[in-house]
C-alpha positions in Angstrom: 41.0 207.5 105.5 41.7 204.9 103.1 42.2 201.0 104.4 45.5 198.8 104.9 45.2 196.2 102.3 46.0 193.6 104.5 45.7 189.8 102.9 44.5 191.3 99.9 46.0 189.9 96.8 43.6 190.8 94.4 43.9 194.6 92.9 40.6 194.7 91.8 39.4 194.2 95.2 42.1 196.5 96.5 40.9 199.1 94.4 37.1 198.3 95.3 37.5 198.2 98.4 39.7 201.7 98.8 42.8 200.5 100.3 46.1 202.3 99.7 48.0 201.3 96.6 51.8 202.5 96.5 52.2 202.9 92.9 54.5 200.5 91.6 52.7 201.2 87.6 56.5 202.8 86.8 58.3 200.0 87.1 55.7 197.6 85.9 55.8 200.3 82.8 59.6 199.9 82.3 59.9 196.4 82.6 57.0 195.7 79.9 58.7 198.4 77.6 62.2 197.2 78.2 62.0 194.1 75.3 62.4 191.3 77.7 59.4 188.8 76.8 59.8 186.4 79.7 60.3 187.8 83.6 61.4 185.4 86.6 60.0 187.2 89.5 62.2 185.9 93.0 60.6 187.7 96.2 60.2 186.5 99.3 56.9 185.1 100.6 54.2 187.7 101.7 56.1 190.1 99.4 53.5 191.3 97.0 54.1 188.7 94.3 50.7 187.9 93.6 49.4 191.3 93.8 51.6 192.3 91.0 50.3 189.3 89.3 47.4 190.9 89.7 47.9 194.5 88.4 49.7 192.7 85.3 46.3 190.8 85.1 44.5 194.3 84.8 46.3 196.0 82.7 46.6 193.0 79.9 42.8 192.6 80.1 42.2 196.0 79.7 40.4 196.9 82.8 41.1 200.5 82.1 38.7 202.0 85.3 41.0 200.4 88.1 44.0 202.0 87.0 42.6 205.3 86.6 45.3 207.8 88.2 48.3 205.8 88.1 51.6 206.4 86.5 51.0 204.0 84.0 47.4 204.8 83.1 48.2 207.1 80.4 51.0 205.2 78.8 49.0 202.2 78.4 47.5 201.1 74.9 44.3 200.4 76.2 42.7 199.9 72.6 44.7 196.3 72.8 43.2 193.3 75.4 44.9 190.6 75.4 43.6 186.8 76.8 45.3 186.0 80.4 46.1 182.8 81.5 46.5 183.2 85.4 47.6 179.8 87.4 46.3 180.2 91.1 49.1 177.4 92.6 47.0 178.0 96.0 44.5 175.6 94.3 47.0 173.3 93.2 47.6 170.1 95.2 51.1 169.3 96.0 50.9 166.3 98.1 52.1 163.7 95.2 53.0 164.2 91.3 49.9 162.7 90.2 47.7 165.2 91.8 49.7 168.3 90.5 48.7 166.7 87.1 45.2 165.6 88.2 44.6 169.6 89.7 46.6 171.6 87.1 45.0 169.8 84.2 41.4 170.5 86.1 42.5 174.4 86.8 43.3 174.5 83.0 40.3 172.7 81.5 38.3 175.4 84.6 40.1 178.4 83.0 39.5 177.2 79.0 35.1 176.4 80.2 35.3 180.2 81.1 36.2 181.5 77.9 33.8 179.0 76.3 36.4 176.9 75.3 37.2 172.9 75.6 40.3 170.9 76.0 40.7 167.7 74.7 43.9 166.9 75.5 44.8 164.6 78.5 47.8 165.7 80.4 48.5 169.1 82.1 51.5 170.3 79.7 49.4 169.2 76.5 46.3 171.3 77.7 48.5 174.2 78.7 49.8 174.4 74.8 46.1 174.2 74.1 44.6 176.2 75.9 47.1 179.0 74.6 46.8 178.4 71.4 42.8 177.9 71.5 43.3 181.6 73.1 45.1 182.8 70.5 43.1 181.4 67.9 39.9 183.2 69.1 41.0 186.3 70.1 43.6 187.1 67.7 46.5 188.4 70.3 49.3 187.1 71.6 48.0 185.3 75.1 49.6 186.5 78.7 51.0 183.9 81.1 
């Protein structure tokens, strides 16, 4: 009998670790096909936000194998990756402005080391606009925020 994924907001782990997966790959499918290029996504907490996040993570990064046997698996140009940019806010401070800026430009420069890239730039909205465009530059495809 397959698991409750309870707390898990990762799919990758969800599908590691066998836990039950109500496939929502048909509407992910129609709003990526629909034209739209920018999505604002109002649930409420504990809701399943970030494990859609998640799935939209997969699919744009090509991890083909955990989406084997959904709706969407066979729809999905897999011969196309494209580089994710995934902001975890959990590991943003919010306590003042100036450690949003001082932990967002850190999680940015963290995310641009991992795909053996550096920022230069000081602030958090600067490196952002690097970042994406130092992603785009190496890889050749549009980047996914």
């Amino acid at each position: 009998m397959k698991k409750l994924p309870i707390g898990i907001q990762s799919f990758a782990k969800l599908v590691e670790n066998g836990c039950i997966y109500v496939d929502k790959t048909r509407t992910i499918h129609q709003l990526l096909t629909a034209g739209a290029s920018v999505y604002f996504l109002s649930r409420p907490r504990r809701f399943g936000k970030s494990l859609l996040i998640s799935v939209l993570e997969a699919l744009f990064s090509g991890k083909k194998n955990l989406l084997e046997g959904l709706y969407i698996y066979d729809k999905w140009d897999w011969t196309k990756q494209h580089p994710v940019v995934r902001i975890d806010w959990t590991l943003i401070s919010h306590a003042t402005p100036e450690e949003i800026e001082k932990d967002l430009t850190a999680h940015l420069r963290n995310i641009a080391a991992s795909c053996q890239l550096t920022l230069s730039r000081e602030y958090a909205s600067s490196c952002f606009a690097e970042l994406i465009e130092l992603l785009c530059e190496k890889t050749g495809e549009k980047v996914v925020v």
